[in-house]
Biopython code that builds the backbone (N, CA, C, O; Angstrom):
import numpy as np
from Bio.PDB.StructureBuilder import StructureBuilder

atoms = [
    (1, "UNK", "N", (-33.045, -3.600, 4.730)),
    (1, "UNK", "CA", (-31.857, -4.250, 5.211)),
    (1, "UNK", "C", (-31.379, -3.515, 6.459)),
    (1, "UNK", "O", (-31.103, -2.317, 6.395)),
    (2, "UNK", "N", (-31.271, -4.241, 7.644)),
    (2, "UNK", "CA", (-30.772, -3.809, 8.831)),
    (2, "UNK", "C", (-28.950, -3.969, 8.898)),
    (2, "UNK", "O", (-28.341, -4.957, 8.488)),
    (3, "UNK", "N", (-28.270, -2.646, 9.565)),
    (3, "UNK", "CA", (-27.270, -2.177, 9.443)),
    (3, "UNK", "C", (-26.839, -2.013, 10.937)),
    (3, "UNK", "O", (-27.041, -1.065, 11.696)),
    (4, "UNK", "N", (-26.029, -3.487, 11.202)),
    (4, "UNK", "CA", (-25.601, -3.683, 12.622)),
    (4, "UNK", "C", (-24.341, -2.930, 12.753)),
    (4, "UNK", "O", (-23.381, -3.361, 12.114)),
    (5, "UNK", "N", (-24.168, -1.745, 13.566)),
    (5, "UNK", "CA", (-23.080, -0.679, 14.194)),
    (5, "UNK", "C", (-22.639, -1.119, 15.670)),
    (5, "UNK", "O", (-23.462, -1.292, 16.569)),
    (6, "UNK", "N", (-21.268, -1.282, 15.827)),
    (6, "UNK", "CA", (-21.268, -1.359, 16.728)),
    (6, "UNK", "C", (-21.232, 0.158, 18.083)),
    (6, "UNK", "O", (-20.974, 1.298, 17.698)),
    (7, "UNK", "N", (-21.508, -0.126, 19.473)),
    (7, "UNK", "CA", (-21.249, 1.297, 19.845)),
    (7, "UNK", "C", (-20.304, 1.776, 20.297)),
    (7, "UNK", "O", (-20.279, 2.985, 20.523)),
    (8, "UNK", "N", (-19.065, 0.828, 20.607)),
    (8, "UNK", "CA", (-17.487, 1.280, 21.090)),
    (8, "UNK", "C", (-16.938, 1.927, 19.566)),
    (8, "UNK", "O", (-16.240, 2.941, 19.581)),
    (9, "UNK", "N", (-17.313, 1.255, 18.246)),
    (9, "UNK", "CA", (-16.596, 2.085, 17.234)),
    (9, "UNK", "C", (-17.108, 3.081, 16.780)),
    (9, "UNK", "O", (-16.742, 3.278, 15.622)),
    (10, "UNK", "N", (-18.113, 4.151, 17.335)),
    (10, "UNK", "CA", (-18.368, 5.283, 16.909)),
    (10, "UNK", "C", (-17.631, 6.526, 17.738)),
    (10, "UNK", "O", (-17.654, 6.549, 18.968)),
    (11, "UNK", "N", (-17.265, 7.101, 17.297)),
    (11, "UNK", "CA", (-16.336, 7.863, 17.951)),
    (11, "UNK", "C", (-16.906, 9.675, 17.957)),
    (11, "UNK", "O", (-16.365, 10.693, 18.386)),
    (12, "UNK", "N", (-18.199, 9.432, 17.279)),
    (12, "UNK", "CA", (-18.791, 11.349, 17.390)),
    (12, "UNK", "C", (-18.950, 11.063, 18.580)),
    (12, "UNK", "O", (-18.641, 10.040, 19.192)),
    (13, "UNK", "N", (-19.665, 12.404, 19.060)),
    (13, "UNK", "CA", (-19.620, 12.523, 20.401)),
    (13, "UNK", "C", (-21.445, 13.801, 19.527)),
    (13, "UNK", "O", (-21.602, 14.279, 18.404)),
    (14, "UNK", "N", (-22.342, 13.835, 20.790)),
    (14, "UNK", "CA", (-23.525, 15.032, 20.771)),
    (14, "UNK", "C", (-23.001, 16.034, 21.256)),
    (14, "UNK", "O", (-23.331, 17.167, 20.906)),
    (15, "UNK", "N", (-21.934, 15.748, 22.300)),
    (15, "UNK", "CA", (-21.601, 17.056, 22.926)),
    (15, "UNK", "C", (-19.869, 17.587, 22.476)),
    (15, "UNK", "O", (-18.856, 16.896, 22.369)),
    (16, "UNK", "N", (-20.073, 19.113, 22.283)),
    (16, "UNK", "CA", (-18.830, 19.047, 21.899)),
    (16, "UNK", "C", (-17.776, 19.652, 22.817)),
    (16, "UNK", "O", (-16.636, 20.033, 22.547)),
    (17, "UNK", "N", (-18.466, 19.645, 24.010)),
    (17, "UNK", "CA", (-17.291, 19.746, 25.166)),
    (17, "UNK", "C", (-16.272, 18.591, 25.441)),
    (17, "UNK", "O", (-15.175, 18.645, 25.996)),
    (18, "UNK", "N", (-16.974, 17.484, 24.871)),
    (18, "UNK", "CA", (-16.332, 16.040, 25.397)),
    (18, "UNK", "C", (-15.388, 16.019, 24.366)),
    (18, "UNK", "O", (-15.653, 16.766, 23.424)),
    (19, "UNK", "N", (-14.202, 15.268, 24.277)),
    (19, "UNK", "CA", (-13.404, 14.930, 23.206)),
    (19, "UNK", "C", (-13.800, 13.315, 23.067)),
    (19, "UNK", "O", (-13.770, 12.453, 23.945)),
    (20, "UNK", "N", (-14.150, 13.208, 21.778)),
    (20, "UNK", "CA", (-13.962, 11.974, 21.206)),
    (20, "UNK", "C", (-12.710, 11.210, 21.592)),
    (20, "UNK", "O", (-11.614, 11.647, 21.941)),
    (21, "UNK", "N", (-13.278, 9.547, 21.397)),
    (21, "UNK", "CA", (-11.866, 9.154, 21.383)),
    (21, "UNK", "C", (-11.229, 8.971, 20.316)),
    (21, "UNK", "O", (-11.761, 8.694, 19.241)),
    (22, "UNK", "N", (-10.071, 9.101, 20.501)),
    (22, "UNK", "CA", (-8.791, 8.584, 19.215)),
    (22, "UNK", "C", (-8.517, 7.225, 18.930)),
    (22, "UNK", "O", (-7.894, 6.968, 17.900)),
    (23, "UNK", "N", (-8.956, 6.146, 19.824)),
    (23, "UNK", "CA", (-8.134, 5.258, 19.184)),
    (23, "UNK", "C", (-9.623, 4.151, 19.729)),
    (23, "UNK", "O", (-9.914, 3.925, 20.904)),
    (24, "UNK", "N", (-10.206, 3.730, 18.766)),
    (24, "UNK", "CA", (-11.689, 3.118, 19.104)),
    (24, "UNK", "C", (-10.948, 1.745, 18.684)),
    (24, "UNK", "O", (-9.911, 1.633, 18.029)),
    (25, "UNK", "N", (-11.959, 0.484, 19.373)),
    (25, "UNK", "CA", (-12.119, -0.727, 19.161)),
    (25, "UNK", "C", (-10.950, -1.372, 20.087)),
    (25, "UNK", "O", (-10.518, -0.678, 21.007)),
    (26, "UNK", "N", (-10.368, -2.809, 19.857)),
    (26, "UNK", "CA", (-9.621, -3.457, 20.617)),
    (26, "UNK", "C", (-7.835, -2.430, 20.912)),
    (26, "UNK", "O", (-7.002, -2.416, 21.818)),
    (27, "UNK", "N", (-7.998, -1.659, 19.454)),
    (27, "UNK", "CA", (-6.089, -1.186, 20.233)),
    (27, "UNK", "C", (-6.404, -0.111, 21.176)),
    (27, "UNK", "O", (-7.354, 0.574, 21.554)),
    (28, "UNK", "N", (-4.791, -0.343, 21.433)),
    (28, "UNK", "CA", (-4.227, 0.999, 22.971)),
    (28, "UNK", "C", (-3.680, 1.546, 21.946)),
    (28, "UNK", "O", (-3.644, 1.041, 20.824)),
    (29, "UNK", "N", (-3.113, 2.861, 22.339)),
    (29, "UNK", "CA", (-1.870, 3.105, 22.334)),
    (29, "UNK", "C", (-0.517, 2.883, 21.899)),
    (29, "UNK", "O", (0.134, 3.600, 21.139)),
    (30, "UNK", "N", (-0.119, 1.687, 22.527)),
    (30, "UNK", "CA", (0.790, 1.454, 22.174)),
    (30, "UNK", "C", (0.930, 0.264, 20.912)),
    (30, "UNK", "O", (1.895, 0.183, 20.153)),
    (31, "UNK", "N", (-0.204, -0.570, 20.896)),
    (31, "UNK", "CA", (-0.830, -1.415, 19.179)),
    (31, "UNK", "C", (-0.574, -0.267, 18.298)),
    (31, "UNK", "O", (0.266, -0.522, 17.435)),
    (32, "UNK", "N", (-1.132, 1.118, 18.262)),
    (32, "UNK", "CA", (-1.404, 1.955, 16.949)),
    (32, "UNK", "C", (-0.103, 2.260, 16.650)),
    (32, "UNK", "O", (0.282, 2.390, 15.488)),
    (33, "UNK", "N", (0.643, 2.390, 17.659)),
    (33, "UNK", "CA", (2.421, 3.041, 17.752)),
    (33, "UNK", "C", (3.307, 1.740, 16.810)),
    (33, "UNK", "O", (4.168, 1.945, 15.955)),
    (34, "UNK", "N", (2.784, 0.397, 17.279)),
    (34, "UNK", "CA", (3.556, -0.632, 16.968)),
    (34, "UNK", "C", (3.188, -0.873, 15.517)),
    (34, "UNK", "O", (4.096, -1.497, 14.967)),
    (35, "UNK", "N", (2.165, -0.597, 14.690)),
    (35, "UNK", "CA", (1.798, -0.707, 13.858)),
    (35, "UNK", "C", (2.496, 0.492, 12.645)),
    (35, "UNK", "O", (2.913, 0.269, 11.509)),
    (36, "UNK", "N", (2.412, 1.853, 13.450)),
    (36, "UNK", "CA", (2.914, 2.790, 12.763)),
    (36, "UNK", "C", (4.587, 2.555, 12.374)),
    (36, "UNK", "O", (5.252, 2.615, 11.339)),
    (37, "UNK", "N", (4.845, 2.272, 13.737)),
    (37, "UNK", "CA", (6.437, 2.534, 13.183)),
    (37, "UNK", "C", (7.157, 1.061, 13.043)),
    (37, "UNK", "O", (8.374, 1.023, 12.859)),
    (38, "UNK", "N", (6.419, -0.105, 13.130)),
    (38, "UNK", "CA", (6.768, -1.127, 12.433)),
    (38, "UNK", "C", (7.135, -1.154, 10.618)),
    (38, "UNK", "O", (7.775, -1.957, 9.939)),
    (39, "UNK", "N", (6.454, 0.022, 10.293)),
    (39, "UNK", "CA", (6.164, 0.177, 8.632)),
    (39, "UNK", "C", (8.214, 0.442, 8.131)),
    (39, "UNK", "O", (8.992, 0.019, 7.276)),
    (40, "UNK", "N", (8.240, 1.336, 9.255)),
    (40, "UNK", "CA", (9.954, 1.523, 8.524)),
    (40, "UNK", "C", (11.042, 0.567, 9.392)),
    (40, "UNK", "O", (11.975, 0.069, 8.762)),
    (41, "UNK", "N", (10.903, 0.284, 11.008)),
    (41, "UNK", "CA", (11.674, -0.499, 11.415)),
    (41, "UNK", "C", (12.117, -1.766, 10.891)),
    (41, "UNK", "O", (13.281, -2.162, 10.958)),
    (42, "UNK", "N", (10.879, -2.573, 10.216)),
    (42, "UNK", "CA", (11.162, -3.710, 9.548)),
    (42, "UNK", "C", (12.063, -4.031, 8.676)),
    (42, "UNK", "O", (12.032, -3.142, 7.825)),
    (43, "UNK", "N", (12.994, -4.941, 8.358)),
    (43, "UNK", "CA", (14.204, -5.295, 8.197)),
    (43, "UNK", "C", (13.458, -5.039, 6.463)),
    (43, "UNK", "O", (12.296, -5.044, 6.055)),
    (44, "UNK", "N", (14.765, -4.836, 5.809)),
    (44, "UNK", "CA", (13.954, -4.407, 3.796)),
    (44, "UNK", "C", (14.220, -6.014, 3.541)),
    (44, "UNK", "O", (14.867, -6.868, 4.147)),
    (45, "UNK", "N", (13.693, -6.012, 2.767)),
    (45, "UNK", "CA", (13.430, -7.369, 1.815)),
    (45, "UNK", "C", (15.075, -7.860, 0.611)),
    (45, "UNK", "O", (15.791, -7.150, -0.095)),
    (46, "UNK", "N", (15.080, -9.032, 0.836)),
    (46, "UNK", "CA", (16.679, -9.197, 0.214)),
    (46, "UNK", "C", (16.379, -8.533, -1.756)),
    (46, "UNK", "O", (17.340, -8.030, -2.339)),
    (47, "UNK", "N", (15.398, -8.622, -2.272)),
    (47, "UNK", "CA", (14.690, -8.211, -3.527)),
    (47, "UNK", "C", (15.083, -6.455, -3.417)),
    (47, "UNK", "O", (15.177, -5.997, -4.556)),
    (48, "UNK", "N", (15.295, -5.535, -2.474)),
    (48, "UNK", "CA", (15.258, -4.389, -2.107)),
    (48, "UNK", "C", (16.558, -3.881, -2.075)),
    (48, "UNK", "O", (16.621, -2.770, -2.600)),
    (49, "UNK", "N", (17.843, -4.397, -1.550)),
    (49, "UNK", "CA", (19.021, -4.146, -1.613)),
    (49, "UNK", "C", (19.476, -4.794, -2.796)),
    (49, "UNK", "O", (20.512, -4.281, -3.219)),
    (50, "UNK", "N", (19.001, -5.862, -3.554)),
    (50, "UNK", "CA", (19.522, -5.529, -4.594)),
    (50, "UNK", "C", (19.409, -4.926, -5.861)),
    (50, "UNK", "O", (20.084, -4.957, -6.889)),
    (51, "UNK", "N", (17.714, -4.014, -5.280)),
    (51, "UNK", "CA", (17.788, -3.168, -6.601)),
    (51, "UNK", "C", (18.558, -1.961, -6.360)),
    (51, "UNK", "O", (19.044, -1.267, -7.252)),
    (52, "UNK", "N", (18.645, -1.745, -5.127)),
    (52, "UNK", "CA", (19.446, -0.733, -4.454)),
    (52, "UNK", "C", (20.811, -0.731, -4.784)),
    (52, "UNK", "O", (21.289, 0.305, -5.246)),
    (53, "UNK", "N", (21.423, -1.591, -4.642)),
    (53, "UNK", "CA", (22.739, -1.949, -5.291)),
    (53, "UNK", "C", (22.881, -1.859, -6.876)),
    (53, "UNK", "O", (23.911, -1.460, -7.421)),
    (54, "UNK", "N", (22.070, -2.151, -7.360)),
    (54, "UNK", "CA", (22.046, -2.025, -8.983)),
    (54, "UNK", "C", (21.716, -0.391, -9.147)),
    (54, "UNK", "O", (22.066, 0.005, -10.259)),
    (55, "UNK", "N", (21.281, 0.376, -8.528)),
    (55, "UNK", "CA", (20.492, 1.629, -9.292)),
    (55, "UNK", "C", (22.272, 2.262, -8.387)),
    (55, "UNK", "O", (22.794, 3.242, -8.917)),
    (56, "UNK", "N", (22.821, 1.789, -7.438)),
    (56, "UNK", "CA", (23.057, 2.618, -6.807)),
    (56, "UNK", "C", (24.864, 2.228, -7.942)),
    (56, "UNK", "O", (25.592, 3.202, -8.136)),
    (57, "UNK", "N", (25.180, 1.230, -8.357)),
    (57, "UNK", "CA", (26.284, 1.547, -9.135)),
    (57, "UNK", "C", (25.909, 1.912, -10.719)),
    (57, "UNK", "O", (26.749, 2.157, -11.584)),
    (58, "UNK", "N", (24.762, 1.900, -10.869)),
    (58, "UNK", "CA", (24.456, 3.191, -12.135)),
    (58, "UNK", "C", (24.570, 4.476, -11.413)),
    (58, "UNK", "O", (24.603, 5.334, -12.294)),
    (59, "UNK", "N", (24.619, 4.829, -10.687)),
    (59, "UNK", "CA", (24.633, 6.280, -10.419)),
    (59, "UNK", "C", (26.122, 6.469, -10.357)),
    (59, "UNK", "O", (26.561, 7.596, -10.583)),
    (60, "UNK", "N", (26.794, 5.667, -10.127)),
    (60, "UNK", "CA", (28.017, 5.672, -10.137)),
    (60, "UNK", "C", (28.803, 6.264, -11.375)),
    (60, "UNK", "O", (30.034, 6.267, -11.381)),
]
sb = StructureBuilder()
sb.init_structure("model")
sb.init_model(0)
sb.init_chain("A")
sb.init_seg("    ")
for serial, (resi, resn, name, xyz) in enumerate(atoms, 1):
    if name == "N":
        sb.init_residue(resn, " ", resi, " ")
    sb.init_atom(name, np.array(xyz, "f"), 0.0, 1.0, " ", f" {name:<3s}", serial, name[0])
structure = sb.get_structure()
């Protein structure tokens, strides 16, 4: 069975003077950023404040 790789997503390098790259395939930069900190910017889910509200007047 043949095992098609592509060669933009390998990211070793033979030489180790060169630095690999960090961020292989179609994203930049700023995709990996938008992805990362989309995880907490995103607005919470209406299911989320109200368990929040419930745990938060038991603590009460």
């Amino acid at each position: 069975m043949q095992v098609n790789t592509l060669s933009y997503l390998d990211n070793t390098g033979d030489d180790p003077a060169v630095r690999a790259r960090l961020v292989v395939g179609d994203n930049d930069f700023h995709s990996v950023t938008e992805q990362v900190c989309g995880v907490v910017e995103r607005p919470q889910p209406r299911i989320w404040w109200v368990v929040f509200a419930i745990s938060s007047s038991l603590t009460l």
